[in-house]
C-alpha positions in Angstrom: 0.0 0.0 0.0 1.2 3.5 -0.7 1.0 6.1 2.0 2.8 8.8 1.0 2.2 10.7 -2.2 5.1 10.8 -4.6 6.7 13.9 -6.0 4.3 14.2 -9.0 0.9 13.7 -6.8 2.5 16.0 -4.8 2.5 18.6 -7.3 -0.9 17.5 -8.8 -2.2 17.9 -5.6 -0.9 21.4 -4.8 -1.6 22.5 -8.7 -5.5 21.8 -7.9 -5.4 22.5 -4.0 -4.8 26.4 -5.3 -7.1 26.3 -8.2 -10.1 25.4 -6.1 -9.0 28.2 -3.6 -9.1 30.4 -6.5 -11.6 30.2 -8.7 -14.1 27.5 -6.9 -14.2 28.3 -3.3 -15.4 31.9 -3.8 -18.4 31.0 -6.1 -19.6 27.5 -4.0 -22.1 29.3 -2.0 -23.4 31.0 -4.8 -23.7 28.8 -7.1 -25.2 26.1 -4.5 -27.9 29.0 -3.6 -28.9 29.4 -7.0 -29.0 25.7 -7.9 -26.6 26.9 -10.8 -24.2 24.3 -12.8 -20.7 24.8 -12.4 -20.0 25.7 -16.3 -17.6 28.0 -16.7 -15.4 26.6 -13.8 -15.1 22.9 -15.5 -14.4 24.9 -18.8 -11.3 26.1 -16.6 -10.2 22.5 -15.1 -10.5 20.9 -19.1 -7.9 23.6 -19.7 -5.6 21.8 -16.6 -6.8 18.3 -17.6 -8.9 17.2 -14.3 -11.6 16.1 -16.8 -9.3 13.8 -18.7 -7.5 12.7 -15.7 -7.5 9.6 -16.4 -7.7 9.5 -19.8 -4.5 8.1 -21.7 -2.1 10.7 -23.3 -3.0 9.5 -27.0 -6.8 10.1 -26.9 -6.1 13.9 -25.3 -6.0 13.1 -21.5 -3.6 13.8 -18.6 -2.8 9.5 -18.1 -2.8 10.0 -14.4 -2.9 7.2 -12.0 -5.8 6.8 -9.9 -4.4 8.3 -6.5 -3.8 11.4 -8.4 -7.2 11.7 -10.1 -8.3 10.9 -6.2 -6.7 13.9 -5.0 -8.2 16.1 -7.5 -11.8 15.1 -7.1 -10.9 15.5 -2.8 -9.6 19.4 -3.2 -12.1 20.3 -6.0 -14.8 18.9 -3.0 -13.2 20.4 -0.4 -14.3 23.7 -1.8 -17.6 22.2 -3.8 -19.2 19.2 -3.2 -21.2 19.9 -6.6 -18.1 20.5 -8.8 -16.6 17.6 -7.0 -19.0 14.5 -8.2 -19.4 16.3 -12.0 -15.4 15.7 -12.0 -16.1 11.9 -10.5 -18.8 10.5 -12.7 -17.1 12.2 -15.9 -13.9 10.6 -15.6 -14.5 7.1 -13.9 -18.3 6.4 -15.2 -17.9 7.7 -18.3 -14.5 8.1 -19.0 -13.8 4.5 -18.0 -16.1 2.5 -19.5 -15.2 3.9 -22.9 -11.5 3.4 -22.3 -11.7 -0.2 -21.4 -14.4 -1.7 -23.1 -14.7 1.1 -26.2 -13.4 0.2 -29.6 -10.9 2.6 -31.0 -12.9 4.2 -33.4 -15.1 4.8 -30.0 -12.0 5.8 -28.2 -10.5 8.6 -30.6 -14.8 9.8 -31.4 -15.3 10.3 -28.2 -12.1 10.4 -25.3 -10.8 13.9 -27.0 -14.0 15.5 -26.4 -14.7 14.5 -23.3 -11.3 14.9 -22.0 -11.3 18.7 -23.6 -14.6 18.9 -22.1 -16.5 19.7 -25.0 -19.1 17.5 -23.7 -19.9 16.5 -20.1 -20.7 12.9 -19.3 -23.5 11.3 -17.8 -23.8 7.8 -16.2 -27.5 6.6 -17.1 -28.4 3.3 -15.0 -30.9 4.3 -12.4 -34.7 4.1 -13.0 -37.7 4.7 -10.7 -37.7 0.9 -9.6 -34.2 -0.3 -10.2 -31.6 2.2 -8.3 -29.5 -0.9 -6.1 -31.3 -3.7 -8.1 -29.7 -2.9 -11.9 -31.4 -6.2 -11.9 -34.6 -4.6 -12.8 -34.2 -2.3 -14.8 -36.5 -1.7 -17.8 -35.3 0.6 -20.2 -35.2 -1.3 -23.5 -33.1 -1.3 -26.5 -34.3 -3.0 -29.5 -32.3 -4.1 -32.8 -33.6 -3.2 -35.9 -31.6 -3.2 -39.2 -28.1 -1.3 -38.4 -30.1 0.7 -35.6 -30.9 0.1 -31.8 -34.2 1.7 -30.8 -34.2 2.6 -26.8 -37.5 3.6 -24.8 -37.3 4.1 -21.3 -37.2 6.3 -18.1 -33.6 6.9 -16.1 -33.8 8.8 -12.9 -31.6 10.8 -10.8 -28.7 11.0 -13.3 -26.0 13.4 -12.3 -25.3 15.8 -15.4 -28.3 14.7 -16.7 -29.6 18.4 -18.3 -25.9 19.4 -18.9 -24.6 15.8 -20.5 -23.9 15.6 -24.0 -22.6 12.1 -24.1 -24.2 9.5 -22.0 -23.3 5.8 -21.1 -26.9 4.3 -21.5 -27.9 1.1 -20.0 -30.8 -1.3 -21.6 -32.0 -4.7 -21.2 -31.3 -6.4 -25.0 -32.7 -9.8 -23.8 -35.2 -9.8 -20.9 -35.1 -13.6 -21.1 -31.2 -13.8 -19.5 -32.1 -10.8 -16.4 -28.8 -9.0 -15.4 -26.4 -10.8 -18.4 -29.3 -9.2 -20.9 -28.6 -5.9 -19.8 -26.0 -3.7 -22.5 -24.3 -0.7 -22.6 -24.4 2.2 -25.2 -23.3 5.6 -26.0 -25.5 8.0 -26.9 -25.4 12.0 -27.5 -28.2 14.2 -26.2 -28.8 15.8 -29.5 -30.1 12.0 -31.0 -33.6 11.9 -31.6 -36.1 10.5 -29.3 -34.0 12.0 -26.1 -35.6 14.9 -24.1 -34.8 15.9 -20.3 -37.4 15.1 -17.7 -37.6 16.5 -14.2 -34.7 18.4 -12.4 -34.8 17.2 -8.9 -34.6 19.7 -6.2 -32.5 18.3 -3.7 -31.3 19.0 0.1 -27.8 19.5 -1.1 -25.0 19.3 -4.2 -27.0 21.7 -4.9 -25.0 22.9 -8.2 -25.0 19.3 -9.8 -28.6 19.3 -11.7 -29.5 16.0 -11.4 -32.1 14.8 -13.7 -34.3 12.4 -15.2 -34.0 11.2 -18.8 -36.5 10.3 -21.4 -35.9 7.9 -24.0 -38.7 7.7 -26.4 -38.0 5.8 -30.0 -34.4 6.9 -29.9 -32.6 5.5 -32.2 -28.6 5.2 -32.0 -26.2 3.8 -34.8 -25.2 -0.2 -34.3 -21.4 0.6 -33.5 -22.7 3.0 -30.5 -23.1 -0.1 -28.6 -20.3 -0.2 -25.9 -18.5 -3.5 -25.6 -20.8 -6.5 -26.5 -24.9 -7.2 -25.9 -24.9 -8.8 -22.3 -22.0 -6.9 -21.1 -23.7 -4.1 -19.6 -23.8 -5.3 -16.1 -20.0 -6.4 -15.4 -19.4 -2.8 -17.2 -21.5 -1.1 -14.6 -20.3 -2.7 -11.8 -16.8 -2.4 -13.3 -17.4 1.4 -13.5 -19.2 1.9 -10.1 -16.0 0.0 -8.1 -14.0 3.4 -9.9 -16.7 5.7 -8.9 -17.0 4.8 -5.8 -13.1 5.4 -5.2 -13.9 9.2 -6.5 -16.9 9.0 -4.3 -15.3 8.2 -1.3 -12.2 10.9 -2.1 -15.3 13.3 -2.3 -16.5 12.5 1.0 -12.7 12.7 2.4 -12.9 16.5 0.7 -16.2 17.5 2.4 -15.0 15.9 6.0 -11.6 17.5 5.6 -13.5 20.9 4.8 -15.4 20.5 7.9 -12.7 20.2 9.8 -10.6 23.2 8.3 -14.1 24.9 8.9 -14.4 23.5 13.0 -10.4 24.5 13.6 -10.9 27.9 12.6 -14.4 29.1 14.2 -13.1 27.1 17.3 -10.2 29.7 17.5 -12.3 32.8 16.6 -15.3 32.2 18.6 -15.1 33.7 22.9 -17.3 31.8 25.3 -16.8 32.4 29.0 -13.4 34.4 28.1 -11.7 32.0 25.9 -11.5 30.9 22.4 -14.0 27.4 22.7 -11.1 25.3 21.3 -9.6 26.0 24.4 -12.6 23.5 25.8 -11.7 20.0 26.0 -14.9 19.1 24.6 -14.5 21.0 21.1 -10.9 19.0 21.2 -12.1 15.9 21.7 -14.3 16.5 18.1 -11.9 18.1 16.6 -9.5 14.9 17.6 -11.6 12.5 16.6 -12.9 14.2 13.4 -9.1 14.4 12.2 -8.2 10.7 12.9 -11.3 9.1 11.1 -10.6 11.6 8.7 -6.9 10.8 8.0 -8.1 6.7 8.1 -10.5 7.4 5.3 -7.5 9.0 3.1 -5.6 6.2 3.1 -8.3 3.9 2.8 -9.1 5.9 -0.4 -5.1 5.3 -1.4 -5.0 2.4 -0.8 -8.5 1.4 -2.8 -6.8 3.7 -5.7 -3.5 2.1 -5.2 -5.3 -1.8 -5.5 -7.1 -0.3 -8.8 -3.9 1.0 -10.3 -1.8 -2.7 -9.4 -4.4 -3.9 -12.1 -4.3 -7.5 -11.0 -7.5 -8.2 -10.6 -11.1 -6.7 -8.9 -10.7 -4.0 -6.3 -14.7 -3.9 -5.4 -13.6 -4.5 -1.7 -10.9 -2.1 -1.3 -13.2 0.8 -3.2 -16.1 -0.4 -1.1 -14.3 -0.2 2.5 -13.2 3.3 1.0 -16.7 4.6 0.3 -18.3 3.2 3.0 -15.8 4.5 6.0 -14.9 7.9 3.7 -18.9 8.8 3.3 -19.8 8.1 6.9 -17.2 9.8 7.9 -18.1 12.8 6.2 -21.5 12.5 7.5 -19.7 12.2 11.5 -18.1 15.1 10.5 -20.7 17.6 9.4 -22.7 16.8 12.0 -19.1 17.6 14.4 -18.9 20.7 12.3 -22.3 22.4 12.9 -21.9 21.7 16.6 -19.0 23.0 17.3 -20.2 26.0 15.2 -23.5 26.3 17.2 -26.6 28.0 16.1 -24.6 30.0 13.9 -23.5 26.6 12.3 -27.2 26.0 11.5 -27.2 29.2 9.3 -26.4 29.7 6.0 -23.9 32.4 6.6 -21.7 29.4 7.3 -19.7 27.0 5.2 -20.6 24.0 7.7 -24.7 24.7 6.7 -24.1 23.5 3.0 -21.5 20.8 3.6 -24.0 19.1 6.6 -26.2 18.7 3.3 -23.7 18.1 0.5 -22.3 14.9 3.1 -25.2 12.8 3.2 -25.7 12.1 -0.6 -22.4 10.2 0.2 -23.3 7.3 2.3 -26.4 7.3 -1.1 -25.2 7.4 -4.5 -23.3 4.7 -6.3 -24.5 2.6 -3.5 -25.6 3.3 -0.5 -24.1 2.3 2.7 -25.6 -0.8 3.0 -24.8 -1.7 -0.4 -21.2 -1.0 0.4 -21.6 -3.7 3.3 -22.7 -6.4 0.8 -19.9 -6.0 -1.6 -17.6 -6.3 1.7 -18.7 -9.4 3.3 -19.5 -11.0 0.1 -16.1 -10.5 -0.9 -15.1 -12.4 2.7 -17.4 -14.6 2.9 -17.7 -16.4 -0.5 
């Protein structure tokens, strides 16, 4: 396992540490009080490569290894939660998929743009019924001629209204369940696509999550990504990635609330003294720092087991999510107390990340979900 950054994760991780300072701390309130997509600030990280970071070189990407694409989506969160999982699901649940089960003609259509961030990516697997069962899922894709016709409903797809290119999943055989499930690329401007509903949601506020429409929409033959049947194993295969940017999300929000806690404890006088001089405030300040730091490295070493490549790393990224998201959850809820009533305004930081942690321990499986993968991988 590696614990210490080298020299070049180093500099990644100072290079993006001072770009979110810059240009997305001072517009995260804002644009999470608006409900307003991040635009022109992921315009400005496709100029630095954070949404190609782990594209290869040769298709327009910055190649980086997985703790270094970790460490971007952390420092991008640690400012905004909302900027944060747009970097995640572009480059592991969109990016990924196309890299490793694309053809080439896929890969040089479709990597450049996204890694220039032309287009954003969305991840299109949940429906109103199947969210942790992909099981039952019943958007369908029919072949007809050198066509594939998809009707169906997904829900709560982050990017959704703001996606141009979208990893689609459809059920191509109902007759084999999960192994008749396939994967496609499609591009919002095909006919028979329209946007549904934008949800209005307690927090990451500035991701508009959406549903999607499919209605008759027909997609060219070669859009279909890998082979029919092998939609499943590449969602699964994609979601063990997510959840490693997932979890490095939730490490950013906790170590935000801590930054946020260590600060206000200093500034704020109760009964002549700073409260961090209390040794109740320390003791949460102690004990969101140590879970905090344990979550890191569980997030290393997940993205360390990933970049090894010898073999599934669903565990590792699993434990990672799992300890990282309720840990940013413990921490938020730390943060507003040490901050008071005046934490449970919105004139504080700690307000917005109390709601931006919980979605954490939810998407790309919830916490219980996490808990499966974990003792099925020990118990089988």
């Amino acid at each position: 396992m590696q614990l210490e950054l080298n020299e070049q994760q180093k500099m990644i991780q100072k290079m993006v540490k001072e770009f979110a300072e810059k240009e997305v701390a001072p517009i995260a309130a804002e644009l999470d009080k608006k409900g307003e997509y991040p635009t022109k600030t992921l315009e400005k990280m496709a100029k630095l490569g954070f949404l190609g970071a782990i594209v290869p070189t040769e298709y327009g990407g910055a190649g980086l290894d997985t703790i270094s694409y970790a460490t971007i989506v952390e420092e991008i969160s640690r400012k905004c939660a909302s900027t944060g999982v747009i970097t995640s699901v572009h480059n592991s649940l969109v990016c990924w998929p196309i890299i490793h089960y694309g053809t080439e003609e896929q890969k040089k259509k479709y990597l450049p743009i996204l890694a220039k961030g032309e287009k954003i990516g969305a991840f299109a697997a949940t429906e109103p019924n199947a969210g942790s069962d992909l099981g039952a899922m019943q958007t369908t894709a029919k072949l007809k001629s050198n066509k594939y016709i998809i009707n169906g409903d997904k829900t709560f797809i982050t990017s959704g209204s703001e996606a141009g290119i979208i990893i689609v999943f459809a059920v191509t055989d109902k007759s084999a369940g999960p192994k008749g499930i396939s994967a496609f690329i499609v591009e919002s401007d095909m006919k028979g696509f329209k946007v549904g509903s934008i949800f209005d949601k307690m927090g990451i506020n500035a991701n508009l999550v959406s549903e999607l429409i499919f209605e008759d929409m027909e997609i060219p033959k070669e859009n279909l990504l890998g082979k029919e049947g092998d939609g499943f194993k590449i969602a699964l295969g994609a979601l063990d990635g997510g959840r490693i940017g997932i979890a490095a999300q939730a490490v950013g929000i906790a170590q935000a609330c801590l930054d946020e806690s260590i600060e206000y404890s200093k500034q704020r006088q109760q009964f002549g003294r700073p409260i961090a001089k209390f040794q109740a405030i320390q003791w949460m300040i102690a004990d969101m720092a140590t879970s905090i730091e344990a979550a890191r490295y569980l997030v290393y070493n997940a993205a360390y087991t990933k970049d090894k490549g010898e073999g599934r790393f669903s565990k590792e990224a699993a434990m990672a999510k799992l300890f990282a998201s309720e840990t940013a959850m413990d921490a938020a809820i730390k943060a507003v107390q040490i901050h008071g009533g005046y934490g449970y305004t919105k004139e504080y930081t700690v307000e917005r990340l109390f709601r931006d942690a919980k979605i954490t321990e939810i998407y790309e499986g919830t916490s219980e979900i996490q808990r499966l993968v974990i003792s099925g991988s020990l118990l089988r």
